[in-house]
C-alpha positions in Angstrom: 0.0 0.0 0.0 1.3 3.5 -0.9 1.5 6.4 1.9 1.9 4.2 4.6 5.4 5.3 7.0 6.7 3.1 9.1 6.4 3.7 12.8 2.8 5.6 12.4 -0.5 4.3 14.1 -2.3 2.8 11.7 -6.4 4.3 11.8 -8.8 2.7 10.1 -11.5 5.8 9.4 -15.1 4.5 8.9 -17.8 6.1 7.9 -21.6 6.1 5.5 -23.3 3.2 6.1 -26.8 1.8 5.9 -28.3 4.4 7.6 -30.5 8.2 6.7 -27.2 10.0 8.2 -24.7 8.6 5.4 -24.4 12.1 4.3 -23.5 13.6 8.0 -21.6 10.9 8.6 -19.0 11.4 5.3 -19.0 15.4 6.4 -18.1 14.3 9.6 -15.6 11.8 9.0 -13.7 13.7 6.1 -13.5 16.8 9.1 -12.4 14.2 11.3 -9.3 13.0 8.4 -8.4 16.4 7.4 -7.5 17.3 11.4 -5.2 14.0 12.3 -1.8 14.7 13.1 -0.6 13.6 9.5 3.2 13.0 11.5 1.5 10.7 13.9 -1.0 8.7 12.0 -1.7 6.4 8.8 -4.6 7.6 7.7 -7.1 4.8 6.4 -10.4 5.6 4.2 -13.0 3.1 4.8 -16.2 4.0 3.3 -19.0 1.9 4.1 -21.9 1.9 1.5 -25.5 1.6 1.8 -25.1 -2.2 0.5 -22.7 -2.8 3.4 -19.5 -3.2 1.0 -16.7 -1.6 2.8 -14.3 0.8 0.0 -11.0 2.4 0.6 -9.6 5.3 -1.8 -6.9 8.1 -1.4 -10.0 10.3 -2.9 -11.8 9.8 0.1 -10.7 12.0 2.3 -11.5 15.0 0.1 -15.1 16.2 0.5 -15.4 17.2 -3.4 -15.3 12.8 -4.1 -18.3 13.1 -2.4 -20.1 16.1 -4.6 -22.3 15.7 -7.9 -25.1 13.5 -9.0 -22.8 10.3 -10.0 -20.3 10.8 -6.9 -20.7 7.9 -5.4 -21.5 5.8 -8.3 -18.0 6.7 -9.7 -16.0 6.4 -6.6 -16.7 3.3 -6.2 -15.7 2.1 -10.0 -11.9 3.8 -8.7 -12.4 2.4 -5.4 -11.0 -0.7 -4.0 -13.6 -3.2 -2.0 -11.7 -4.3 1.1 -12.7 -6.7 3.5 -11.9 -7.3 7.6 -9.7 -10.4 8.1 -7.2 -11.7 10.9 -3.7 -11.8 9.9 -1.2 -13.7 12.5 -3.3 -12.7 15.0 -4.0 -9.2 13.9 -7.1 -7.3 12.4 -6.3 -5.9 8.6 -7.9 -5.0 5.7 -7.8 -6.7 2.6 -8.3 -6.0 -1.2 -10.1 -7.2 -3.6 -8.1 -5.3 -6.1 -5.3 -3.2 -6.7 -5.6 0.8 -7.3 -4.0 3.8 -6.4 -4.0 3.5 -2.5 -3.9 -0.3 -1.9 -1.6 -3.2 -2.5 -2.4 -7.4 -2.4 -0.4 -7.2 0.7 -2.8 -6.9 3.9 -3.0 -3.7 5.5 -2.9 -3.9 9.4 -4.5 -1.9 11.6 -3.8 -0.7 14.6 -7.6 1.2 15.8 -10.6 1.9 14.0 -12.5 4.9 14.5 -16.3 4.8 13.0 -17.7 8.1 12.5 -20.9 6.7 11.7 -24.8 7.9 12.5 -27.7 6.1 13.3 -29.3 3.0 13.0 -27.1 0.2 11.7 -23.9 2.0 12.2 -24.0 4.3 15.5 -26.7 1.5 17.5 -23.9 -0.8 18.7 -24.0 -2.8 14.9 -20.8 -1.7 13.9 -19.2 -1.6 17.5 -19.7 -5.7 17.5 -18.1 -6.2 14.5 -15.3 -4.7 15.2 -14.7 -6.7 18.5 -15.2 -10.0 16.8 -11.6 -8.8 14.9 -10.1 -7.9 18.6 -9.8 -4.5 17.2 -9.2 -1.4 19.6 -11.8 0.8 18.4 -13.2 4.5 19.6 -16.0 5.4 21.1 -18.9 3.8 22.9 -18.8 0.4 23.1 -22.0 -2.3 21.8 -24.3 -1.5 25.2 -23.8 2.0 25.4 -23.7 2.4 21.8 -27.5 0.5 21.9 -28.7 2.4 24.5 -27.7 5.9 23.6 -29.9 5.1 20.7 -32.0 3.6 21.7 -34.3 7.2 23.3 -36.6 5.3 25.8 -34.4 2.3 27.0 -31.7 5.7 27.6 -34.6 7.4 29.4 -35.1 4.4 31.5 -31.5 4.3 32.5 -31.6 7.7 33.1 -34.5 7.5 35.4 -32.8 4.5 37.3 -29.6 7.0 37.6 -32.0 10.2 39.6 -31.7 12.1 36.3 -33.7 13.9 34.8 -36.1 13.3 31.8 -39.6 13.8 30.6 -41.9 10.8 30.4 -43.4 9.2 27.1 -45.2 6.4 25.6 -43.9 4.1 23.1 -45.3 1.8 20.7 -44.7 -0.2 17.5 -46.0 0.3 13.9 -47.9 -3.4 14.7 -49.7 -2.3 17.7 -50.5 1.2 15.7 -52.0 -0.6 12.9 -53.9 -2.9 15.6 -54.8 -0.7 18.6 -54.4 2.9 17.0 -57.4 4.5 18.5 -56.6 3.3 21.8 -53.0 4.6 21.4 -53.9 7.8 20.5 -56.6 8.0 23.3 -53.8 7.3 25.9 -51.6 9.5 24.5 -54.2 12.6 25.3 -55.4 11.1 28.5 -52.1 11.2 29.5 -50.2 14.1 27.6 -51.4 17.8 27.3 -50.6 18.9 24.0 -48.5 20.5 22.2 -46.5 17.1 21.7 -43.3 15.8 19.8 -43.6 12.9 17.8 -40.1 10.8 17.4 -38.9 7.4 15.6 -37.2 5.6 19.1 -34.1 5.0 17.4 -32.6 7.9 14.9 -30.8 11.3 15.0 -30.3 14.4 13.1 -33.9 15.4 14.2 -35.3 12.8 11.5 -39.0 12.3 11.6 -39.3 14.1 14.8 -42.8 16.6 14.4 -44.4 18.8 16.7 -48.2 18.4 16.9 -50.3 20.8 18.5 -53.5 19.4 17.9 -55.7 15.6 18.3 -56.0 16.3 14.5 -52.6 16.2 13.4 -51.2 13.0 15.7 -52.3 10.4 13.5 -50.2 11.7 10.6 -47.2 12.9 12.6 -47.1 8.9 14.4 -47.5 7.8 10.6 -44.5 9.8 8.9 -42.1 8.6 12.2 -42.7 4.9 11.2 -41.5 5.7 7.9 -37.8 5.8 9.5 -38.1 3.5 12.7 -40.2 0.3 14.1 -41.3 2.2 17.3 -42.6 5.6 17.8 -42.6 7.7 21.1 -44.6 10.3 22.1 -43.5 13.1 24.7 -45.0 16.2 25.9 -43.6 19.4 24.2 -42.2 22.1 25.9 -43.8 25.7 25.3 -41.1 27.9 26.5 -38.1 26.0 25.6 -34.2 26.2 25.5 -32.3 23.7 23.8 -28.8 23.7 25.5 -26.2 20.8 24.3 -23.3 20.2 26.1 -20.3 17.5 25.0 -18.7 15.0 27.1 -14.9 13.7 27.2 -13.5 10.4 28.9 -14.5 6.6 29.6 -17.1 5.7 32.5 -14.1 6.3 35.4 -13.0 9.9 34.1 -14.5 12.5 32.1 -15.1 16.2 31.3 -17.9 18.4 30.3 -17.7 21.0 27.1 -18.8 24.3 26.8 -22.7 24.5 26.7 -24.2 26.4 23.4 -27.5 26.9 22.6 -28.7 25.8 19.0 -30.7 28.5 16.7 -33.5 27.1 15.7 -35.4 28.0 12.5 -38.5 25.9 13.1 -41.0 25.1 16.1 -38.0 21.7 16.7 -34.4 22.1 15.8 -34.4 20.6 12.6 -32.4 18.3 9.9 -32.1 22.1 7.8 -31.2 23.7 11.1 -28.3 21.1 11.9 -26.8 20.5 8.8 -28.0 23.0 5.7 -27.9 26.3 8.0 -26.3 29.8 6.6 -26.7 27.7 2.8 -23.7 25.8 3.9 -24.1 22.1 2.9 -21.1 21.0 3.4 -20.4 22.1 7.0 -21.9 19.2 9.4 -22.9 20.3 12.6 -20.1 23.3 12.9 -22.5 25.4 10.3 -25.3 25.2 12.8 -25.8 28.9 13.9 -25.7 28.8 17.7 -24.8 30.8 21.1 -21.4 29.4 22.2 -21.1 29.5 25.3 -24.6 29.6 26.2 -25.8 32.8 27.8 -27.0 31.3 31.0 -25.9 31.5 34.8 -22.9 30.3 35.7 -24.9 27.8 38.4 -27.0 26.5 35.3 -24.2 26.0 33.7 -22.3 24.2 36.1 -25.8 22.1 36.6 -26.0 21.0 33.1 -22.5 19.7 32.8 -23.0 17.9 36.0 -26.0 16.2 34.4 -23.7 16.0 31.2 -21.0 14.0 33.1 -23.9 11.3 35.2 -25.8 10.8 32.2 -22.2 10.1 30.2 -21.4 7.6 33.2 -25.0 6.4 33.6 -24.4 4.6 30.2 -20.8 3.3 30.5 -20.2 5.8 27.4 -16.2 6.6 25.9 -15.0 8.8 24.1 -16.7 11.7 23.4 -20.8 12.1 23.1 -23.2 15.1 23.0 -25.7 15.4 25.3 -28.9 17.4 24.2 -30.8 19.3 26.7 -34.5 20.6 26.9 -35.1 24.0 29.5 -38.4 25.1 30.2 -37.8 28.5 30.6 -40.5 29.1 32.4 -40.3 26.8 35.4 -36.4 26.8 35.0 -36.2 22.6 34.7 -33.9 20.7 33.0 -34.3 17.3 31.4 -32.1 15.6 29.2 -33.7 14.5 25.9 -30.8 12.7 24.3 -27.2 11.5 24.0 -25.7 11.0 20.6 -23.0 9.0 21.2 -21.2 9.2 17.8 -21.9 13.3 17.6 -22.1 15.1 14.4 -18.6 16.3 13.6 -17.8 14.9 16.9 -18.6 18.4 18.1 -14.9 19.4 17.9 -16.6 23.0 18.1 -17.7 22.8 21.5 -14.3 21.7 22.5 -12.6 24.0 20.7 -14.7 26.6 22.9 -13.6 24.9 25.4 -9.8 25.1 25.0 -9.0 21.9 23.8 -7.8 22.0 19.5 -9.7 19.2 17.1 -6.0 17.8 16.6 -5.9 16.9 20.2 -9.4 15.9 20.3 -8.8 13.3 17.7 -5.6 12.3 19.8 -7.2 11.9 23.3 -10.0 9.5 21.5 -7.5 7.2 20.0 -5.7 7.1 23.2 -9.1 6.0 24.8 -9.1 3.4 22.6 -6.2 2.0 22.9 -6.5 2.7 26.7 -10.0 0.2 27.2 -8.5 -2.2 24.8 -5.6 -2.7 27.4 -8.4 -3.0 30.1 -10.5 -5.6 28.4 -7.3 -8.1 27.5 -6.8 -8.0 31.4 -10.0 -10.1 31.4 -10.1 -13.8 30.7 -12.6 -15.0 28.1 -11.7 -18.6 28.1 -12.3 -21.3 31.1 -10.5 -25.0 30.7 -13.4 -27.2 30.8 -14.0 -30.9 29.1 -17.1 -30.6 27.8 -16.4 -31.5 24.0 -14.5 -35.0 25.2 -17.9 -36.1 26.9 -19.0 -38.7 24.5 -22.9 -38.6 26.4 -24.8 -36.3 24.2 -28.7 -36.5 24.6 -30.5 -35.4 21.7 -31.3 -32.6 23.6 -27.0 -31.2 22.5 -25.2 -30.9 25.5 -26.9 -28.6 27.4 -29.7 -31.5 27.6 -27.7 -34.2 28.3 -26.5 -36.0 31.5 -22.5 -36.8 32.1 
């Protein structure tokens, strides 16, 4: 393989996938290539497309390879298909073919680092393949990767921790389609409108409505399912502040970001708000107009990166996440509403605010990596036991059977 100096850490950069955030998830992961420490790191493409093939290219870490109607269609005629193996005991990549970045020769690699978004990528998906290869990897691992997408097993957890969250209902498109009118008479018996309407398991504000009205809920649960299995429904706050703050470290040690409060252009901070503001399309969520730092007081703040830090804990997350927050500004209460544990452009921009440069961002998350990678080969995951040389096996397999 070409570019590749000896004595560099070789990073395996994933990124697109099977999921409605394979756009944010290239913007974010070509930020993410163009701010390594090029005298530290091999820097390895791995683009993941929607039909699961993984791709590697020098191209790829230019966001213009990206850009035009027939991008991606031909990229991936240049492209090399690679695949995961073992090597001597080692996770690598291997080609298919030969082009301009790749070799027959195996490529080994040191950590991966998927800069991925939502369902079959960010949900834990991606996180378990990985650890079938051994492979040091950052971020979250499966659980918390599952449950940070998971939006009402996270608010469970969160409830189970003392911290705060509003209360919903959930439901699948099956019991919608069976028991819809007695859904939707729950959810006004229980819930005073207006309401938010969200798919349990996506991002990027996707399929997330606000319904003021009985006459508008049907449609709003109907468009959600388009993009998830289960719906939730939560009560909408009137007078709201949307304050994120990030978090930095592994489940023993971390630290809270800056806090900034998101512009928002619509009644919900929106996919267009996130990712298309000022007519930058291009700019993931560092385009996003925003108030950074937040204006609020200084015990408000401190408050909301406390909860930042027990919610980051609560789920056994690493790495670095964001952690969305709703403020009624009229009662002054804060809940969380969500964690996205794989944040868009890995909001580098609230650490930057922060004091700490994307360079060294990138640089503390490998290190975290490499650091709970250590901690898990400390464990053993074999016991010496006989169980194959028993010749007794019941029809029942072994389990069944009686020694």
């Amino acid at each position: 393989m070409n570019n590749l100096q000896e004595g560099f850490i070789n990073v395996a950069v994933l990124f697109g996938g099977d999921s409605v955030e394979h756009e944010v998830s290239i913007i974010s992961a070509v930020q993410a290539m163009a701010s390594m420490d090029k005298t530290k790191y091999n820097i390895i493409p791995v683009y993941i497309a929607k039909n699961g093939r993984f791709y590697t290219a020098q191209s790829m870490r230019d966001i213009n390879t990206f850009r035009g109607n027939n991008a991606l269609e031909e990229l991936l005629k240049k492209a090399a298909p690679v695949s995961f193996t073992m090597e001597n005991g080692k996770a690598c990549l291997k080609s298919e073919k030969k082009n301009d970045f790749t070799g027959r020769k195996p490529i080994f690699v040191d950590v991966a680092f998927p800069i991925v978004h939502g369902t079959n990528c960010e949900d834990g998906t991606l996180q378990g393949f990985l650890e079938m290869f051994h492979l040091p990897y950052v971020g979250c691992d499966v659980t918390a990767s599952a449950v940070g997408m998971n939006k009402v097993l996270f608010k469970n957890t969160l409830k189970a921790y003392g911290i705060p969250v509003l209360d919903c209902i959930k439901f699948s498109d099956r019991e919608f389609v069976e028991y819809e009118q007695n859904i939707l008479n729950r959810i006004e018996k229980s819930i005073t409108y207006p309401v938010i309407v969200k798919p349990v398991n996506l991002g990027s504000s996707i399929g997330i409505s606000k319904v003021e009205n009985a006459g508008d809920l049907g449609a709003a649960i109907k468009n959600a399912f388009h993009y998830a299995k289960e719906v939730m429904v939560e009560r909408a706050i009137c007078d709201l502040r949307e304050i994120n703050c990030a978090v930095l470290g592994d489940s023993f040690e971390c630290q809270a970001s800056a806090c900034e409060e998101p512009v928002m252009h619509d009644q919900i901070l929106s996919y267009g708000d996130k990712y298309l503001s000022s007519g930058q399309k291009s700019g993931g969520m560092q385009s996003l107009t925003r108030k950074l730092p937040a204006e609020l007081p200084a015990d408000v703040t401190e408050s909301i990166q406390e909860f930042a830090c027990r919610t980051f804990k609560a789920i056994g997350a690493n790495g670095v996440a964001r952690i969305d927050f709703l403020m009624d500004n009229k009662s002054k209460e804060i809940f969380v509403n969500e964690i996205n544990t794989i944040p868009g452009s890995l909001a580098f921009y609230l650490w930057e605010a922060s004091g700490i440069k994307y360079p060294e961002l990138l640089n503390r998350l490998i290190s975290l990596a490499f650091k709970r990678q250590r901690e898990r080969e400390s464990l053993a995951f074999e016991i010496n036991t006989n169980i194959l040389a028993q010749t007794a096996f019941g029809a029942k397999g072994a389990k069944g059977s009686k020694f």
